[in-house]
C-alpha positions in Angstrom: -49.9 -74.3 8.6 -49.5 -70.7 6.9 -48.2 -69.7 3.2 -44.7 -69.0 4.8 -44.4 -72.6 7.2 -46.2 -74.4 3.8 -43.4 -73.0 1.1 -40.8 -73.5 3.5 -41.4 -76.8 4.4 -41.4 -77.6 0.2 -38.1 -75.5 -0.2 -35.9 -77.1 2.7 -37.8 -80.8 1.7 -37.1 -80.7 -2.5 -34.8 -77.9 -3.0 -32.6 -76.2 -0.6 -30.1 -79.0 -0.6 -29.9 -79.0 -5.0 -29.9 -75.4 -4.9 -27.1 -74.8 -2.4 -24.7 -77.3 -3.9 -25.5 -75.3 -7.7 -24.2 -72.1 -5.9 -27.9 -70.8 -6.0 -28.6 -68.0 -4.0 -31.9 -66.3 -2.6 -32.3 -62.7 -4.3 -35.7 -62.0 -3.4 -39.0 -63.5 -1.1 -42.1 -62.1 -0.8 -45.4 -63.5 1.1 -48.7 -61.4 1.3 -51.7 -62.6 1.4 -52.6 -66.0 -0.1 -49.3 -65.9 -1.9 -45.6 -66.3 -1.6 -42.6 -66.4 -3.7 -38.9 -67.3 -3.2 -36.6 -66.3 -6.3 -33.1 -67.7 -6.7 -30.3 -67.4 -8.8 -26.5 -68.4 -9.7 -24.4 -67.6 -12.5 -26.5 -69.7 -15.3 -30.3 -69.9 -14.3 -33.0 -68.3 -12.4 -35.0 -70.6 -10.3 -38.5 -69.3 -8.7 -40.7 -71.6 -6.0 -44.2 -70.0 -5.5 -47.2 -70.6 -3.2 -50.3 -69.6 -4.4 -53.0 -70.3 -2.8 -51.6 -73.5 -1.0 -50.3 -74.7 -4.4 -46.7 -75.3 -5.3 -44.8 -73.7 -8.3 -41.7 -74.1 -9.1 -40.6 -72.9 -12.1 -36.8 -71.2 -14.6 -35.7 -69.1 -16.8 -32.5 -67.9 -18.5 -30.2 -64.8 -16.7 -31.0 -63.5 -20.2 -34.6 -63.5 -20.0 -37.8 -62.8 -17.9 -39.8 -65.0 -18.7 -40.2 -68.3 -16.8 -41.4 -71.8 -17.4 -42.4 -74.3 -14.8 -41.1 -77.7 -14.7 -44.0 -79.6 -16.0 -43.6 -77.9 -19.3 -39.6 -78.5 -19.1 -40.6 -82.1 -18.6 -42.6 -82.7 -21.8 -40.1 -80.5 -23.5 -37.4 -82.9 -22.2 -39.1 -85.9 -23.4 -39.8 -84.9 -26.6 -36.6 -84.2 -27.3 -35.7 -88.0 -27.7 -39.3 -88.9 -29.6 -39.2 -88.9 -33.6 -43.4 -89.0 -33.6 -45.5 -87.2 -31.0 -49.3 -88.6 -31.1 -52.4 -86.5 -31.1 -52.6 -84.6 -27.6 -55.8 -85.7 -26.0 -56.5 -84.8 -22.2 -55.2 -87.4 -19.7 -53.6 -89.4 -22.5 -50.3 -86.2 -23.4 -47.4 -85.3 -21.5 -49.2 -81.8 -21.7 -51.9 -82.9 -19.1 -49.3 -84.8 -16.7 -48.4 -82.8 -13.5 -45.7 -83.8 -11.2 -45.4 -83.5 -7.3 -42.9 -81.7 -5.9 -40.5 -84.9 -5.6 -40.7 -85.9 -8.9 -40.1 -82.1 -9.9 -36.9 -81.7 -7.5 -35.4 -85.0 -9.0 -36.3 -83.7 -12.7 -34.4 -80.8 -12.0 -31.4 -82.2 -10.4 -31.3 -84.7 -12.8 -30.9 -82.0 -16.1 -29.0 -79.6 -14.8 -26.5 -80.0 -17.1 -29.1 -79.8 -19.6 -30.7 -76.8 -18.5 -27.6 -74.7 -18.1 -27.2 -75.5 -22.0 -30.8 -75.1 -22.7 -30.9 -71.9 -21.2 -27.4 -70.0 -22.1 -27.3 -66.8 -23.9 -26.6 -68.6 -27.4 -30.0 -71.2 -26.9 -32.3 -69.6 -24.6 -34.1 -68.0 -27.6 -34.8 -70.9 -29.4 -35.5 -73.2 -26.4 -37.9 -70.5 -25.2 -39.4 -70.5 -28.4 -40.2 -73.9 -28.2 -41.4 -73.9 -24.9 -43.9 -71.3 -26.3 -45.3 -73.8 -28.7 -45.0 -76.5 -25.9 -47.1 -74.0 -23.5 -50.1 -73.0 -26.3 -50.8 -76.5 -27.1 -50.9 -77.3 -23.4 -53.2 -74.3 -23.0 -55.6 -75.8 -25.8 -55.6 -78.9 -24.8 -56.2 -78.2 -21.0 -58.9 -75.4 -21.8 -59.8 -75.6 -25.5 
């Protein structure tokens, strides 16, 4: 199975369905190479799905914004929302080192919607993004010291 049958298969399996009822629709797609990219959009959120190398991406951002974050990093950003005390990240043990399959992404997403619209709207985006940042360095440091 190529780049293009391999993404496709993980778009029409996880996502399509979520992002057609959401009014999502495709602006651009790309494959070349070892690579291939699907971008989406509707009036309140970006969504990207990538295949690099054989390994799925899927990740948002706000309409008022380029920059994106995947939806392992939304995940720990999610549950930490409701924790009053985070313990000391160590590999294997932190949200930061969890990685979800594709399912388990699809259902996050779905599942927050209503979150993310709010998350990401022209009044929050810069303060959830800067959060996300600090979520994303101590992931890096963690995961590559």
């Amino acid at each position: 199975m190529g780049i293009k049958e391999y993404l496709d298969n993980n778009l029409n399996k996880y996502y399509i369905g979520i992002l057609n009822k959401n009014g999502f629709e495709l602006t651009e797609s790309d494959i070349s190479g070892m690579g291939g990219i699907y971008r989406f959009k509707n009036s309140w959120l970006n969504f990207d799905i990538v295949n690099d190398r054989g390994i799925i991406e899927t990740r948002i951002s706000s309409l008022f914004s380029e920059n994106f974050y995947d939806l392992d990093l939304i995940n720990a950003f999610l549950s930490r929302r409701n924790k009053t005390e985070l313990e000391k990240p160590k590999f294997g043990k932190s949200d930061l080192s969890k990685r979800l399959n594709l399912k388990q992404e699809s259902e996050l997403f779905e599942n927050n919607l209503t979150e993310l619209k709010t998350m990401f709207n022209e009044l929050n985006y810069k303060q959830t993004e800067s959060e996300l940042n600090k979520i994303g360095n101590e992931r890096a440091k963690l995961l590559f010291g």
